[in-house]
C-alpha positions as CSV (number, residue, x, y, z in Angstrom):
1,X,36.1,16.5,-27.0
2,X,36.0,14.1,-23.9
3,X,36.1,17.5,-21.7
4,X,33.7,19.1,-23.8
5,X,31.3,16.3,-23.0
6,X,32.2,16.0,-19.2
7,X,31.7,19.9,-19.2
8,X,28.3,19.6,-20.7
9,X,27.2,17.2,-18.3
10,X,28.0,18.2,-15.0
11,X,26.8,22.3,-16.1
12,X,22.9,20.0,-17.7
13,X,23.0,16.8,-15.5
14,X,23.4,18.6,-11.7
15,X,19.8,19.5,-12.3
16,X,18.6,16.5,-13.2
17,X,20.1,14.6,-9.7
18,X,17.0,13.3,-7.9
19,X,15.8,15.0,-4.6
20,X,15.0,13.3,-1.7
21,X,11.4,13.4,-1.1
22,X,9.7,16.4,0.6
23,X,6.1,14.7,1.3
24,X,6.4,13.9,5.1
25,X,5.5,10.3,4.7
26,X,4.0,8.8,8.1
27,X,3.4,4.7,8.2
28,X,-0.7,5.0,8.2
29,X,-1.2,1.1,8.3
30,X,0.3,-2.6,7.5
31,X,-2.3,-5.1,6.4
32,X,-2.2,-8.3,6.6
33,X,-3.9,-11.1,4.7
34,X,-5.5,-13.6,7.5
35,X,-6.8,-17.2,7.7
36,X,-9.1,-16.1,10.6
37,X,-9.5,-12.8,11.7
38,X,-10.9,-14.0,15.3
39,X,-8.2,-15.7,16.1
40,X,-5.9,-13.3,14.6
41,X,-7.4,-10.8,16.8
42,X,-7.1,-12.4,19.6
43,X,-3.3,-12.7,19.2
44,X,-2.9,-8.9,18.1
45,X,-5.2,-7.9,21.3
46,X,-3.8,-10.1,23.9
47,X,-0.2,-11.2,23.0
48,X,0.8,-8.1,21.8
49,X,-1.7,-6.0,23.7
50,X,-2.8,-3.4,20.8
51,X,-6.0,-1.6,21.4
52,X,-8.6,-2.4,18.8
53,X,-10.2,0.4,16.9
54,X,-13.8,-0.3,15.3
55,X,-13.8,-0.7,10.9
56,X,-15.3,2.0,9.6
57,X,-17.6,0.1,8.2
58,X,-18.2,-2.3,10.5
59,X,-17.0,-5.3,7.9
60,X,-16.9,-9.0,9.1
61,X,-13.3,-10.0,8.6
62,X,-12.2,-7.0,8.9
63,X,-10.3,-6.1,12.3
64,X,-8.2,-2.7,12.8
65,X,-5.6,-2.1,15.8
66,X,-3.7,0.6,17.0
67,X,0.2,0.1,17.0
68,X,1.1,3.8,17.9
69,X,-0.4,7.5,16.9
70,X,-2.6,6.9,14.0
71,X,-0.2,4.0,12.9
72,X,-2.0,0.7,12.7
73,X,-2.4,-2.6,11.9
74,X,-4.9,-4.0,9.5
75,X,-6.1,-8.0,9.4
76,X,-8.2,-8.7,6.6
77,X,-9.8,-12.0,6.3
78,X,-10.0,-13.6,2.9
79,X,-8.5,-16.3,0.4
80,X,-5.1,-15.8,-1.1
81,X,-2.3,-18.3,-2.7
82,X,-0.6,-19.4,0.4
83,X,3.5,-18.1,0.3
84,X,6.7,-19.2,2.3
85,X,6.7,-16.2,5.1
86,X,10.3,-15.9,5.1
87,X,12.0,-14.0,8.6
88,X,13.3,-11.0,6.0
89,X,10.0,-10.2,5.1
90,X,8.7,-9.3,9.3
91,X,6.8,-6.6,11.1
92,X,8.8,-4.6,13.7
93,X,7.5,-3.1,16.9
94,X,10.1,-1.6,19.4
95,X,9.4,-1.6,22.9
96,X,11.9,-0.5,25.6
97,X,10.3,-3.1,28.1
98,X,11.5,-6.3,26.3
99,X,12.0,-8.4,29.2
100,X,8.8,-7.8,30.4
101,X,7.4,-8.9,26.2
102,X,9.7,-11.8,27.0
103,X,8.0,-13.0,30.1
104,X,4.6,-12.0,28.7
105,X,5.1,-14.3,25.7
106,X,6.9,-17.0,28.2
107,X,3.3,-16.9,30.1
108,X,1.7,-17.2,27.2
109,X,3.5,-20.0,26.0
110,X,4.7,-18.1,22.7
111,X,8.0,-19.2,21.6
112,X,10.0,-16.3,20.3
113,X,14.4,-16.8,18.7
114,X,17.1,-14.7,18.1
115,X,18.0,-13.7,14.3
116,X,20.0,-16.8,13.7
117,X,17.2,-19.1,14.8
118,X,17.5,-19.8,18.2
119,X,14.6,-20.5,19.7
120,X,14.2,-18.6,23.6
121,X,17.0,-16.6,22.7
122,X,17.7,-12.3,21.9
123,X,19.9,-11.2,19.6
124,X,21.9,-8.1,20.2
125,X,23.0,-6.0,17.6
126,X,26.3,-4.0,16.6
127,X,24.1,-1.0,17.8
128,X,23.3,-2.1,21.1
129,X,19.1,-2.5,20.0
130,X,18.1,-6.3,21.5
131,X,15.7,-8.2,19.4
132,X,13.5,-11.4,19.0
133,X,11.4,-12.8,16.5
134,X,7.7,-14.1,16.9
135,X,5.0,-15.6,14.3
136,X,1.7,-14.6,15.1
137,X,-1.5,-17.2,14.0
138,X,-0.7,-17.0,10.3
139,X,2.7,-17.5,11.1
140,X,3.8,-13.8,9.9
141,X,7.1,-12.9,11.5
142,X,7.0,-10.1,14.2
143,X,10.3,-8.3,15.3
144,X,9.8,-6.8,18.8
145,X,13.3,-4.6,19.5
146,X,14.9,-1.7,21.8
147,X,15.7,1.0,19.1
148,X,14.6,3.8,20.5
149,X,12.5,7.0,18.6
């Protein structure tokens, strides 16, 4: 009987596995809730120099920026119940110029650390990729890494 059953199911449960998905999924956006979206801007535009693209609706609060292709970043300025922003939960943006983010920030007086938590340090993974942390204005956590595309 236990055969019979086994039998059964691997001849009516193969077709039943889940697929992976088919739909060609491209990141289109990541918003994020902001306190300000001036100052926010300012951060996204000139810290992490992303080029601005215009609402289409020309909102107040509302501020769009390029990250890469049609990928972008949305700040949206509004109320909501303040939350821990814990390092797990982060943004990533590679670069393969991350010295030159690193003395950009250090001009800027923006501190970045490592994974671990130390502050004006880089992290380097078990795959080789370099990393550091940043918090922009609303102190969201921002990876900036070497993987390469």
């Amino acid at each position: 009987m236990k055969n019979l059953f086994l039998a059964l199911f691997f001849v009516t449960g193969v077709p039943l596995c889940v697929q992976a998905q088919t739909f060609d999924f491209k990141i289109d956006h990541f918003a994020l809730v902001v306190e300000d979206s001036d100052v926010s801007a300012d951060f996204y535009a000139n810290i992490l120099k992303l080029e601005e693209t215009p609402h289409p609706d020309k909102k107040p609060g509302f501020r769009w920026f390029i990250v890469s292709g049609n990928s972008q970043i949305h700040l949206i300025e509004k109320d909501f119940a303040p939350f821990e922003k814990n390092k797990s939960m982060h943004l990533c943006l590679s670069t393969q110029d991350l010295d030159g983010m690193i003395a950009h920030l250090e001009k800027n007086n923006i501190p970045y650390w490592d994974w671990p938590g130390e502050q004006n340090a880089v992290t380097l993974r078990s795959d080789g990729v370099r990393q550091i942390y940043i918090q922009d204005p609303d102190k969201y956590w921002i990876e900036i890494n070497t993987a390469k595309h």
